[in-house]
N, C-alpha and C positions, 0 to 999 in steps of 0.2 A: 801595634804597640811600640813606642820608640825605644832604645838601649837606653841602658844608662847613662853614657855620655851625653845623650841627648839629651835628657831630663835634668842634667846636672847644671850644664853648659845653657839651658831655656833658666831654670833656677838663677844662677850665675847673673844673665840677664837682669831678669825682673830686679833682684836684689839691687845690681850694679846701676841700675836706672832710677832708685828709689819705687818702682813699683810694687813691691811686694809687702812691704811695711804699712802702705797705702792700703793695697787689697786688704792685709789682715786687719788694719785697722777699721775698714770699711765691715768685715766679716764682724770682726766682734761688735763694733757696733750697732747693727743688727742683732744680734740676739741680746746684749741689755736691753736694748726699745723695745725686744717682746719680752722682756722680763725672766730669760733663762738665767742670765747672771745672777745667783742666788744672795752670793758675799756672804756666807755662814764660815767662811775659813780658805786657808786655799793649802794646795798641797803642791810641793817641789817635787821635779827629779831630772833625773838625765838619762838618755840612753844612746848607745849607740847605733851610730848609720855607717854601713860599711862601705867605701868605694873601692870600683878594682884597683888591685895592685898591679904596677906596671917596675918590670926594671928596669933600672937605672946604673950607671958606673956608678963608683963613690965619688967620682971628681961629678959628675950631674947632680949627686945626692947633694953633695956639699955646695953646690951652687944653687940650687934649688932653695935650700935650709936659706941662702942669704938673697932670695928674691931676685937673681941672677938669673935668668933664663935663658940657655944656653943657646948662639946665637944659628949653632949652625944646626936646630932643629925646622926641620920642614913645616911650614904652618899647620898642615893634617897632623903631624907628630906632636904638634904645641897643645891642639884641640884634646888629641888622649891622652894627654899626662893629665892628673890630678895634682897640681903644686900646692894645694892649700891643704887638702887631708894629710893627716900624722899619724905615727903608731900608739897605741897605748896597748896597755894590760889590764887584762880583768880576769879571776879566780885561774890565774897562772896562763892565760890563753892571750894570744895576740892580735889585735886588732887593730886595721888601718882604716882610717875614713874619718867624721867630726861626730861630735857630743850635739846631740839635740836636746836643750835643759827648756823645762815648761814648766808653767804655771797652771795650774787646775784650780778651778770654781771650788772646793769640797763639797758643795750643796748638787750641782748640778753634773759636776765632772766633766763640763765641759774647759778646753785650753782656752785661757783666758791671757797668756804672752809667753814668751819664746823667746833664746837667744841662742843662736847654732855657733860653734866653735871648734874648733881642730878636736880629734880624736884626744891629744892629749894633753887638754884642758882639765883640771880639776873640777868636778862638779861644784867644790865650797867656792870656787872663784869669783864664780858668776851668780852668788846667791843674790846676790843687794842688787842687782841688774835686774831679776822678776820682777817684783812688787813694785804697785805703783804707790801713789800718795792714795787713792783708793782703798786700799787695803790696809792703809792704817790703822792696827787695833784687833785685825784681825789674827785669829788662831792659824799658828804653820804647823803645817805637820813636813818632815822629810822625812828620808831615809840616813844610813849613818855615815855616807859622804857628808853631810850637815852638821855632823854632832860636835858642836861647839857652843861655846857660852854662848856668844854673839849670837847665831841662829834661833836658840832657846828660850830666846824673851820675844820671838813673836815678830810680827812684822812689826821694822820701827818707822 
């Protein structure tokens, strides 16, 4: 089984190469052609994915924050930082890593798209980023990171 660096850094890849966007879109196309994509509604949310936390000084913190990656890190050292995860908070608890925010079938509950984001991303940010023109007309359901007029009227 590989660590997490390794799965992050293989991810990292795929993404960085446009292949992952590819695969999913190949994945979901597949299940419309078998007709699992139901479109009776779709459902928002986000959750967290946690990456290790690794220390750092505050002068690396602060370099880091400005995409500055400090020079005199050893290339093995560069590999285990995670410079793109953030911290957020959730029910007073701390958490480092990115926001996994998905799109769900409601009929089928299968993920039907995705947009992955630093830990401390708002889930209402990336609401209009889901839906595609597909889902025009269709019923959202969210959770109360959503709860806003805008969100309320449904996919536009």
């Amino acid at each position: 089984m590989p660590d997490a660096t390794t799965v992050r850094l293989f991810a990292k890849y795929l993404v960085g190469n446009g292949t992952m966007p590819k695969l999913f879109a190949h994945f979901h196309a597949r299940l419309a052609q078998a007709g699992l994509i139901l479109n009776d509604g779709k459902v928002i949310d986000a959750s967290i994915v946690d990456a290790p936390v690794h220390r750092n000084s505050s002068d690396e913190n602060q370099r880091i924050k400005e995409y500055d990656i400090p020079e005199d890190w050893s290339d093995a050292k560069g590999r285990k930082k995670d410079v793109d995860a953030t911290w957020t908070k959730k029910n007073g608890k701390s958490f480092f890593g990115y926001m996994n925010h998905v799109k769900v079938d409601a009929g089928s509950k299968l993920m039907d798209h995705y947009v992955v984001t630093a830990a401390s991303v708002h889930d209402g940010t990336v609401v209009w980023d889901l839906p595609t023109e597909q889902d025009k007309g269709q019923k959202l359901d969210a959770d109360k990171a959503y709860d806003n007029a805008h969100t309320k009227k449904g996919v536009r």
